[in-house]
C-alpha positions as CSV (number, residue, x, y, z in Angstrom):
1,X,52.4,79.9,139.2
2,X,50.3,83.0,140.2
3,X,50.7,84.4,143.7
4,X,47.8,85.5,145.5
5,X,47.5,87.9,148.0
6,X,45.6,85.6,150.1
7,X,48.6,83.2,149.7
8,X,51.5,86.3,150.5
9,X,49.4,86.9,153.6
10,X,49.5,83.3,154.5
11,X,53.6,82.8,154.1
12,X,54.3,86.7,155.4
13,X,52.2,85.1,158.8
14,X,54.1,81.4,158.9
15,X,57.5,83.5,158.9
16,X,56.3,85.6,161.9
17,X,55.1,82.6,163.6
18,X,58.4,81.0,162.8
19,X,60.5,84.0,164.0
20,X,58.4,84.2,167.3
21,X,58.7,80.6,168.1
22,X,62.4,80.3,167.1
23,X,63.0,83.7,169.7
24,X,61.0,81.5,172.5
25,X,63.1,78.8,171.6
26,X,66.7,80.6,172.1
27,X,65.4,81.8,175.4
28,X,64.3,78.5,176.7
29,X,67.4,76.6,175.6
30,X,69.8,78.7,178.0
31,X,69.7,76.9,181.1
32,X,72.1,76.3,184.0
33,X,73.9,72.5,183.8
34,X,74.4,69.8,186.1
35,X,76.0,66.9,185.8
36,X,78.5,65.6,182.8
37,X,78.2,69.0,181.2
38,X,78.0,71.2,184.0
39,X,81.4,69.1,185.1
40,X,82.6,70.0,181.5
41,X,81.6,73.3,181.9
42,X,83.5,73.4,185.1
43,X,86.9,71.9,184.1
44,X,86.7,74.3,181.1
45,X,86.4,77.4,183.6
46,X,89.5,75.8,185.5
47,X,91.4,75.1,182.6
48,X,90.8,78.8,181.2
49,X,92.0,80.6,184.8
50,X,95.3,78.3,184.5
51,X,95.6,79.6,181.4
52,X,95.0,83.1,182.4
53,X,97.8,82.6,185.1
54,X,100.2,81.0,182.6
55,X,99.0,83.8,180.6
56,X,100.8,85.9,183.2
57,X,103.8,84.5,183.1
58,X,104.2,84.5,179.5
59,X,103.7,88.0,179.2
60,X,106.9,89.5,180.9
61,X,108.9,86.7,179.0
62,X,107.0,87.7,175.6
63,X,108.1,91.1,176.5
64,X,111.9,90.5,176.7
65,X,111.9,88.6,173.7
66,X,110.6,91.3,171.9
67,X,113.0,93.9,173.1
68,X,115.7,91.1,172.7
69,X,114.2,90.7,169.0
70,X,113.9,94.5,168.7
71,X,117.9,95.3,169.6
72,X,119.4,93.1,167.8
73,X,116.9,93.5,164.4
74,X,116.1,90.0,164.3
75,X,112.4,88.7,162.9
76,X,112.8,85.0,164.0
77,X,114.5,82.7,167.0
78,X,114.7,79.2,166.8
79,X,115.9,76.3,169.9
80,X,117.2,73.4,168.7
81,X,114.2,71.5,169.6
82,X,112.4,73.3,167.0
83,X,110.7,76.3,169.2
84,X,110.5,79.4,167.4
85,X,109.6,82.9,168.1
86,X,108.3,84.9,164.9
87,X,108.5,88.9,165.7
88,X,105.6,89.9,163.9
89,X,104.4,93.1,163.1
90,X,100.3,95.3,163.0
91,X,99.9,97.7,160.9
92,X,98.0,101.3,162.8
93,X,96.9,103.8,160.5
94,X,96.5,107.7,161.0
95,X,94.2,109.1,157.9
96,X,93.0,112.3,157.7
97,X,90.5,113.8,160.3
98,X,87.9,114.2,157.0
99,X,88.2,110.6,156.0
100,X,88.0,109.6,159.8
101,X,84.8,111.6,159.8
102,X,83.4,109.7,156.7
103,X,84.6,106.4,157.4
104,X,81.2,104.5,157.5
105,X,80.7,105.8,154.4
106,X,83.8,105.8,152.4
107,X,86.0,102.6,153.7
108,X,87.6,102.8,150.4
109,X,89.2,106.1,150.4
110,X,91.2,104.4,153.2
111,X,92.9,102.1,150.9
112,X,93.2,104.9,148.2
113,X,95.2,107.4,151.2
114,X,97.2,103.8,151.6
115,X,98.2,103.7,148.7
116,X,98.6,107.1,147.9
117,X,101.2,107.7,150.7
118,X,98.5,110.3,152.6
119,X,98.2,107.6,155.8
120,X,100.6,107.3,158.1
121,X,101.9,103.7,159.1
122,X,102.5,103.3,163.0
123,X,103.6,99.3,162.9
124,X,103.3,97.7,165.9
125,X,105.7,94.2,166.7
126,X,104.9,90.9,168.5
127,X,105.6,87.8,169.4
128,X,103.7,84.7,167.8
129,X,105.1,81.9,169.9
130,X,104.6,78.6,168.4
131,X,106.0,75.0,167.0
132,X,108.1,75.4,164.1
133,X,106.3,73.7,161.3
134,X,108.0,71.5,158.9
């Protein structure tokens, strides 16, 4: 099959007429709701500020556990129902100020100073609150 330059003009212009019509598209298809999904959308807003304020809640009692889970050196809590609480822990890394300064460049010298010993680990614990699976 030979390719013209005629015919690369042709597809080069249907792709730019494709990418401008798909950009008018996305614009046109956000569009405030009514009705069922506007209710949707609605109950979804509700639902997510109750769980914002349960969200508040949690948090103090999140924080206990932790310092509960932190004194006595434990990793996991169980009910008897089955309700667990997993401290977990994330990983913060301190590398050198060069590699900080190269980083876009050179993501891999951050695993070699990992593995090296060069970075610093500054773990960080949490809670992951959840069903105990069986």
């Amino acid at each position: 099959m030979t390719v013209t330059t005629n015919s690369v003009a042709a597809v080069v212009a249907d792709r730019e007429q494709r990418r401008s019509t798909r950009s008018k598209t996305r614009k046109v298809r956000a569009y405030a709701t009514t009705g069922k999904i506007g209710k949707m959308l609605d109950r979804a807003r509700d639902l997510q500020n109750q769980i914002a304020a349960l969200k508040d809640q949690l948090d103090p009692i999140r924080e206990q556990l932790l310092a509960h889970c932190n004194d006595k050196n434990l990793d996991n809590l169980t009910t008897e129902g089955g309700f667990q609480c997993l401290r977990k822990v994330r990983h913060n890394w301190d590398y050198s100020p060069e590699t900080e300064r190269e980083m876009l460049k050179v993501r891999n010298s951050q695993k070699w100073e990992q593995q090296q010993g060069i970075a610093s680990d500054r773990p960080t614990f949490y809670i992951q609150l959840g069903d105990k699976k069986k």
